[in-house]
C-alpha positions as CSV (number, residue, x, y, z in Angstrom):
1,X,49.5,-50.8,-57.1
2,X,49.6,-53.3,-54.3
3,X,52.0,-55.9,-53.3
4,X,52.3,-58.6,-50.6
5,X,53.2,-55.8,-48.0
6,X,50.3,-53.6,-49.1
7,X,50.2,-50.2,-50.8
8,X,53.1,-49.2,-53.0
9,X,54.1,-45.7,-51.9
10,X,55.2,-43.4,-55.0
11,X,57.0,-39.9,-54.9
12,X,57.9,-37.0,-57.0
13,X,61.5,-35.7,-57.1
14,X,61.3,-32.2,-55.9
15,X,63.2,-29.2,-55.7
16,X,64.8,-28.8,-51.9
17,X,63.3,-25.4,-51.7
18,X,59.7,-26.4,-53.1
19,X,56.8,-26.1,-50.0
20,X,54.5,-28.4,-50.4
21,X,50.6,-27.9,-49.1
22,X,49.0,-30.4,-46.5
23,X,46.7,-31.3,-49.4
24,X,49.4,-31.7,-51.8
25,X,51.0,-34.3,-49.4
26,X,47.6,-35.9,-48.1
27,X,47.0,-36.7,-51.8
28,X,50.6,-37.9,-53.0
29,X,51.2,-40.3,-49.7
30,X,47.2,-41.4,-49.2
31,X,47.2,-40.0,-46.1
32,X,44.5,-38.1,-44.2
33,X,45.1,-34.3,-42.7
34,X,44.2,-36.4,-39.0
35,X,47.6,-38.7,-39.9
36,X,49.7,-35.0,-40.6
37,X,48.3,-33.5,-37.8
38,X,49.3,-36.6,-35.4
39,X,53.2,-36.5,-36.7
40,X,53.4,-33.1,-35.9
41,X,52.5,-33.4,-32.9
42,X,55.0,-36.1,-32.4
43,X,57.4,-33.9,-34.2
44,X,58.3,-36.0,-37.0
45,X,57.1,-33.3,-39.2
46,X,58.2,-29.7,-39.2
47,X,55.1,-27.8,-40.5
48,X,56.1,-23.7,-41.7
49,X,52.8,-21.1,-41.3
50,X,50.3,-20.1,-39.2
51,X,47.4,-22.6,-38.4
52,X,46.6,-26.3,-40.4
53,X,45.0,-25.3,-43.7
54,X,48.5,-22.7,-43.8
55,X,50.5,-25.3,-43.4
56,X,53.8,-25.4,-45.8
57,X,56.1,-28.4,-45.4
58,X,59.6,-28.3,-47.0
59,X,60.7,-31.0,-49.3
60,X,62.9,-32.8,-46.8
61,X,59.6,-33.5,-45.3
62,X,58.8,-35.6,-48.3
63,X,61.2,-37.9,-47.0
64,X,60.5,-38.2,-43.4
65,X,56.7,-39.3,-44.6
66,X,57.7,-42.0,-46.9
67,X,59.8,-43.2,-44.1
68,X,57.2,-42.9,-41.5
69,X,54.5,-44.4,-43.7
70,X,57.3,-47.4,-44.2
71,X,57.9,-47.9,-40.1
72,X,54.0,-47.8,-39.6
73,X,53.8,-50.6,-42.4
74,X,56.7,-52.9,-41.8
75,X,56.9,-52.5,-38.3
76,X,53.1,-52.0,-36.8
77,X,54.4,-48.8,-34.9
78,X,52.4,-46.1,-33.5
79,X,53.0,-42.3,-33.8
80,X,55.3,-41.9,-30.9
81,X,56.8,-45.2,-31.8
82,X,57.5,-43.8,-35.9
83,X,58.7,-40.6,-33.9
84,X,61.2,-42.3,-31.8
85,X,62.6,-44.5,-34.5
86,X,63.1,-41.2,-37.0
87,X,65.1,-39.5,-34.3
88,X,67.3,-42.6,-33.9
89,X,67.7,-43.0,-37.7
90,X,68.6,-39.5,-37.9
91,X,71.3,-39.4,-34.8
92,X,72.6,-43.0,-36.7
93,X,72.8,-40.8,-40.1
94,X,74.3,-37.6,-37.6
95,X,77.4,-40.4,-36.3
96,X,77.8,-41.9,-39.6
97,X,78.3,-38.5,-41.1
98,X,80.8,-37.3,-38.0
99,X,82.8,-40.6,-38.6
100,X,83.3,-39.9,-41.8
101,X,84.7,-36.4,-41.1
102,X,87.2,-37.9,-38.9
103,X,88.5,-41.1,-40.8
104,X,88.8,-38.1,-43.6
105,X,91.0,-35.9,-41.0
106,X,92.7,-39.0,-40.0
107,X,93.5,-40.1,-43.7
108,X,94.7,-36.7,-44.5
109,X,97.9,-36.7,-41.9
């Protein structure tokens, strides 16, 4: 399914300890093994095993794609670009957390 943006990305709910295969994800995001390849090289993806066709990628990886995929789309941003933007989302997500904790400890006196 398409819409004005372009390609409708779809997931599957899976189980935070499931490992899914590079083919497995190439074939649920419509991505080719060059795109996977590139992100972990940027280090947006986390890849567990021994060379490419071993790859395993843990289901908090599912995430980081359809984010990726969704910066690439909306934003026109290269692989170091998606890779910078990922580690400032997740430092933003880091601070919101630790702010939390503390207007929690704060609340509590």
């Amino acid at each position: 399914m398409t819409d004005k943006r372009g390609p409708v990305l779809t997931a599957e709910l899976v189980s935070s300890s499931a490992r899914l295969t590079i083919t497995e994800i190439c074939q649920s995001y419509d991505v080719d093994r060059a795109w996977i390849t590139e992100m972990v090289r940027e280090g947006v993806l986390e890849p567990e095993g021994g060379p490419e066709g071993d790859w395993r990628f843990a289901a908090m990886s599912v995430r980081r794609i359809a984010t990726a995929r969704r910066l690439e789309r909306d934003f026109s941003l290269n692989p170091p670009g998606v890779a910078l933007a990922l580690d400032l989302l997740d430092e933003i997500e880091a601070l919101r957390h630790r702010l939390r904790l503390l207007e929690r400890g704060d609340k509590a006196e």
